[in-house]
DRENVEX-36226 format. One record per residue (C-alpha): chain; x, y, z; residue in one letter. Coordinates in steps of 0.25 Angstrom, whole numbers. Layout:
N
NODE / chaine / east / north / up / residu
NODE / A / X / Y / Z / A .
...
//
This chain:
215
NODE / chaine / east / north / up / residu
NODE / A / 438 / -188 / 584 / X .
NODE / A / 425 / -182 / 591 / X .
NODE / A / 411 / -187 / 587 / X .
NODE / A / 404 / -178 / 579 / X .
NODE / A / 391 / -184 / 583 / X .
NODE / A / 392 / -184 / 598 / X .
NODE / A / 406 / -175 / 600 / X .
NODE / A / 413 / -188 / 608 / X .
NODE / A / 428 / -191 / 605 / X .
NODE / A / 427 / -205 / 604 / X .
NODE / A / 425 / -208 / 592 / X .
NODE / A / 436 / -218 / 583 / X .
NODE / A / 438 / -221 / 568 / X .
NODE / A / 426 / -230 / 562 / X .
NODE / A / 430 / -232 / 548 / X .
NODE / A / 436 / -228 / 535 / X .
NODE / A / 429 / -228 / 522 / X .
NODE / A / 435 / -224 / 512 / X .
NODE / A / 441 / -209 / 515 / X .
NODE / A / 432 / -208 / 525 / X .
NODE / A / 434 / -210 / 539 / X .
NODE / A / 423 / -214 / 550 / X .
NODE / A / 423 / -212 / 565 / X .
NODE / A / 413 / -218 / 574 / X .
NODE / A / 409 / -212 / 590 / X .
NODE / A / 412 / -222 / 599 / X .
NODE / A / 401 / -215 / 608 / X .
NODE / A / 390 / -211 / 598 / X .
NODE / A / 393 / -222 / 587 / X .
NODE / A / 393 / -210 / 577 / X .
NODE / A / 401 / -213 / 565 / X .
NODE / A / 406 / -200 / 558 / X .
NODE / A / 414 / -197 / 546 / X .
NODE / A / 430 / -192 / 549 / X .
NODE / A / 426 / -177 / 551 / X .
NODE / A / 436 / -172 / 542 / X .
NODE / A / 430 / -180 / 530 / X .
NODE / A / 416 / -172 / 531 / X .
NODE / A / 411 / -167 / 517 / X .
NODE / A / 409 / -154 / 514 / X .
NODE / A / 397 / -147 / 514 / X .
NODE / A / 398 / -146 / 498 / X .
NODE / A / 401 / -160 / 499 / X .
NODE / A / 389 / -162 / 507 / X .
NODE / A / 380 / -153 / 497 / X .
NODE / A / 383 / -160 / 486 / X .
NODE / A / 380 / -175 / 492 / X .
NODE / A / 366 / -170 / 497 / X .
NODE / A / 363 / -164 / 483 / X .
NODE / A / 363 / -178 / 479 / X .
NODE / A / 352 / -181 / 488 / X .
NODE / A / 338 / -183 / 482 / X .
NODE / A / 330 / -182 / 495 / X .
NODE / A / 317 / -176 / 489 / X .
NODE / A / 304 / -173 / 499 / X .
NODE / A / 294 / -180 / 489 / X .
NODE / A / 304 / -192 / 486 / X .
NODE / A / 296 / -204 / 490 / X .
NODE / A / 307 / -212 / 495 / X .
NODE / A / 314 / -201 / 502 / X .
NODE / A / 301 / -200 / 510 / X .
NODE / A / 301 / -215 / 514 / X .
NODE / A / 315 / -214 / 519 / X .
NODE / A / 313 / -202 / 527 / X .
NODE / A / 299 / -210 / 535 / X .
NODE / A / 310 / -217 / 544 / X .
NODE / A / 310 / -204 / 550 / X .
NODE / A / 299 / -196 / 548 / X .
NODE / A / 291 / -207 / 553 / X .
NODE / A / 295 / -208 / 567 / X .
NODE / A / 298 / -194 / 568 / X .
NODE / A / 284 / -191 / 564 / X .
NODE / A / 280 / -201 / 574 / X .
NODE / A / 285 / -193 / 584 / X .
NODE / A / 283 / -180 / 582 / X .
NODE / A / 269 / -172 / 586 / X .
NODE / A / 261 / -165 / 574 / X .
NODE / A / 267 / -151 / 569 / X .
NODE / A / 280 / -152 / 575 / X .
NODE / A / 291 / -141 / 568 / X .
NODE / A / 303 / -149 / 564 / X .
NODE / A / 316 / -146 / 556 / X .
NODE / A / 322 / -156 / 543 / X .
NODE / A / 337 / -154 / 549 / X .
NODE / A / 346 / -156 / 536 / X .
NODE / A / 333 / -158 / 528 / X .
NODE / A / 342 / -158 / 514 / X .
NODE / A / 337 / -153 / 500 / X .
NODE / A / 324 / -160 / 500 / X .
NODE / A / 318 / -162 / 515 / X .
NODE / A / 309 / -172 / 512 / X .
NODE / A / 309 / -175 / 527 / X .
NODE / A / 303 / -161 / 531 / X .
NODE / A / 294 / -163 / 520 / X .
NODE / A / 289 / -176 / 526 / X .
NODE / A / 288 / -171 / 541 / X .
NODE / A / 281 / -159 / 535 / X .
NODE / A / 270 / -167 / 530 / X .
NODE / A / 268 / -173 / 543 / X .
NODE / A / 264 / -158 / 547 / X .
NODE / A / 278 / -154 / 553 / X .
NODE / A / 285 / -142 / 551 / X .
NODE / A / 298 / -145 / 547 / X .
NODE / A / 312 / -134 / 544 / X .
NODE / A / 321 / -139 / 536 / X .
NODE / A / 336 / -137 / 540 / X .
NODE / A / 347 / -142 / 529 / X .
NODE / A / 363 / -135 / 528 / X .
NODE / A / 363 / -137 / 514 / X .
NODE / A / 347 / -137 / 509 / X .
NODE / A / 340 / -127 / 521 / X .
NODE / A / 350 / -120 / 527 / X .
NODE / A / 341 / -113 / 536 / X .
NODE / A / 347 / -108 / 549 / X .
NODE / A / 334 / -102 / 554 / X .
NODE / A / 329 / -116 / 555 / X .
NODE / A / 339 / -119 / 564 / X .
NODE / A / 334 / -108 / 574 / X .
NODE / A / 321 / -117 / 578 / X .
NODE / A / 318 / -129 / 584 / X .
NODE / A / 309 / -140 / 582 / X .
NODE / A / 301 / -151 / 586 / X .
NODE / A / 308 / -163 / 577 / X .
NODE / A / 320 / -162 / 568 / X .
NODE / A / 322 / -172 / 558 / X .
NODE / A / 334 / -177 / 551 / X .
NODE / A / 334 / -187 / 540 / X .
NODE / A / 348 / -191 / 535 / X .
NODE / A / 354 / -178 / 541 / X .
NODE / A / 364 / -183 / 554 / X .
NODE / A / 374 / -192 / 544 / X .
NODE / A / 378 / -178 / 538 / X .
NODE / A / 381 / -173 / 551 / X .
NODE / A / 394 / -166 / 550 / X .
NODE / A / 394 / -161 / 565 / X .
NODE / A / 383 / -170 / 572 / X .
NODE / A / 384 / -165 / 585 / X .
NODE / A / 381 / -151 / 581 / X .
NODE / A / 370 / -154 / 571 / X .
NODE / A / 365 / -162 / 585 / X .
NODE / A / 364 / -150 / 594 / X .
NODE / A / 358 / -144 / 583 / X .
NODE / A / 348 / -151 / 582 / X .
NODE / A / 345 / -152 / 597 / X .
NODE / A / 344 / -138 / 596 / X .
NODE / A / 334 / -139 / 586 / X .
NODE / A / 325 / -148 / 591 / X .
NODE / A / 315 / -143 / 602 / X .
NODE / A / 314 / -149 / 615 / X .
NODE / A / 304 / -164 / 614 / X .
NODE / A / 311 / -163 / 598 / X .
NODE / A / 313 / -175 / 590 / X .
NODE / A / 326 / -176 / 582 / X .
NODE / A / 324 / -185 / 570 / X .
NODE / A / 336 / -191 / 562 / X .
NODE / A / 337 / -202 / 552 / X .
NODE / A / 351 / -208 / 549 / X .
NODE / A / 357 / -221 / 544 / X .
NODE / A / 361 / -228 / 558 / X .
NODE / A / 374 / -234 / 556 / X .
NODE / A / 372 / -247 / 562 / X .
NODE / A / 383 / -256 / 553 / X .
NODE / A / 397 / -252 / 555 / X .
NODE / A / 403 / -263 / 544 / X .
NODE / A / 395 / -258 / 532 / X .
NODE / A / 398 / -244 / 537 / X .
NODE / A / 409 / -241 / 524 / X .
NODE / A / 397 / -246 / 514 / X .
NODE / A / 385 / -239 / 520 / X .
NODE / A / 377 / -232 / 511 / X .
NODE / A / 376 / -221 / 522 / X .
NODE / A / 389 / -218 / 525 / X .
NODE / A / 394 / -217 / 509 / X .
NODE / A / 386 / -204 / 508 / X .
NODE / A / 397 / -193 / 511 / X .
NODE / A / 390 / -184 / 518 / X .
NODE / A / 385 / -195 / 530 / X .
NODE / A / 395 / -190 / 540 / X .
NODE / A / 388 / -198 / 553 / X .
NODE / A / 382 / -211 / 555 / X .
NODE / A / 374 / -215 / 568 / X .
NODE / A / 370 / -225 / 576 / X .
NODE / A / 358 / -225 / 583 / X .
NODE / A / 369 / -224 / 595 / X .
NODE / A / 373 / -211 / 591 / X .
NODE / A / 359 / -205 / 587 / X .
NODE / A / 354 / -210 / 602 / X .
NODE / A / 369 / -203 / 608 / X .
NODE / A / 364 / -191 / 601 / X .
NODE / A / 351 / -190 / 608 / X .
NODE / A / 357 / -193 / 621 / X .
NODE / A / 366 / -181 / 619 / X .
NODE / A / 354 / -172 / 618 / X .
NODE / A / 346 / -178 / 627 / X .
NODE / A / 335 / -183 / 615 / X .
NODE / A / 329 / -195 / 615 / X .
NODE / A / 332 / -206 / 603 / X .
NODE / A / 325 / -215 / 597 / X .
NODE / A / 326 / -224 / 584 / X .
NODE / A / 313 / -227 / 578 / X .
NODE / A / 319 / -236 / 566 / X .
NODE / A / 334 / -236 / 560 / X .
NODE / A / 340 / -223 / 557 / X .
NODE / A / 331 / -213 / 564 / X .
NODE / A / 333 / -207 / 577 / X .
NODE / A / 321 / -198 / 583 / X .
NODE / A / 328 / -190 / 595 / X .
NODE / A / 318 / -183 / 605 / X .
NODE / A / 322 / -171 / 612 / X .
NODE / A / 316 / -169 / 625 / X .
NODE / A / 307 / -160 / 628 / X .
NODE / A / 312 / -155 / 640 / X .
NODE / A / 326 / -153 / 641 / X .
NODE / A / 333 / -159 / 655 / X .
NODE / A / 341 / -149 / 665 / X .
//
């Protein structure tokens, strides 16, 4: 079984749950659902639909600060940065917006806008986004891609940090959660692609892309 987080073959069965099956990476600490047992995309659809993830919801906003924050912290005024899987509601753009950003929004289901993809930014944001990676690997090098050199990559995930109340936790009973990190495997991705990692607070990872590429 190859990781489908940093593409290594040694990876070994985690756990059972129910019909489900779990392997976990011995080298990136992933933790991935059986590949065979991936929903559908009309599956997917219909979970999201469910979602009631509205830019003016006060809470929502609240939630989304544990990475809006540092991300703002960090980036210089005006920057042009893309919401990658921004769902129905973007609520997240909408926010760095009002900081005086310009954000795109990129979504398969909500705003399929290939053109977007085209560009490249200064920061891309992903709040609860990676988990639903079906292919993380790929969607990395895509987003690599994206990014400009000196680029922040901002993502915020639950860390999975407590494998014996793995078969009750909240995050995993959502079927389309796919991947859970550690804050191992977030700082194995950045050293994949040269970025910088750091962890501001838990659940949030800020990966710096250097400006200048080493030969």
């Amino acid at each position: 079984m190859k990781c489908p987080v940093c593409e290594e073959p040694e990876c070994r069965p985690f756990q059972s749950v129910g019909d489900r099956m779990y392997w976990r990476c011995e080298r990136c600490q992933a933790t991935f659902l059986d590949p065979s047992m991936l929903p559908p995309p009309e599956a997917e659809l219909s979970e999201y639909l469910l979602h009631r993830n509205e830019p003016n919801d006060a809470r929502y906003r609240r939630f989304l600060e544990t990475l809006t924050t540092p991300l703002l912290e960090r980036l210089p005024p005006a920057r042009r940065g893309l919401d990658y899987g921004c769902g129905p509601g973007p609520a997240l753009a909408a926010m760095l917006r009002e900081a005086g950003h310009d954000v795109a929004l990129y979504d398969p289901f909500f705003h399929d806008d290939l053109a977007v993809l085209d560009e490249q930014y200064d920061f891309i944001a992903c709040a609860e986004v990676i988990e639903h990676f079906h292919c993380p690997s790929a969607e990395f090098n895509k987003l690599d891609a994206l990014l400009r050199p000196g680029g922040v990559l901002a993502v915020m995930t639950r860390f999975l940090s407590d494998d014996s109340t793995f078969a009750q936790w909240h995050y995993r009973r959502d079927p389309t959660h796919v991947v859970f990190y550690r804050e191992q495997t977030l700082r194995q991705i950045a050293s994949r692609f040269g970025w910088d990692c750091d962890i501001p607070c838990p659940n949030v990872a800020l990966m710096s892309k250097p400006s200048v590429v080493a030969l």
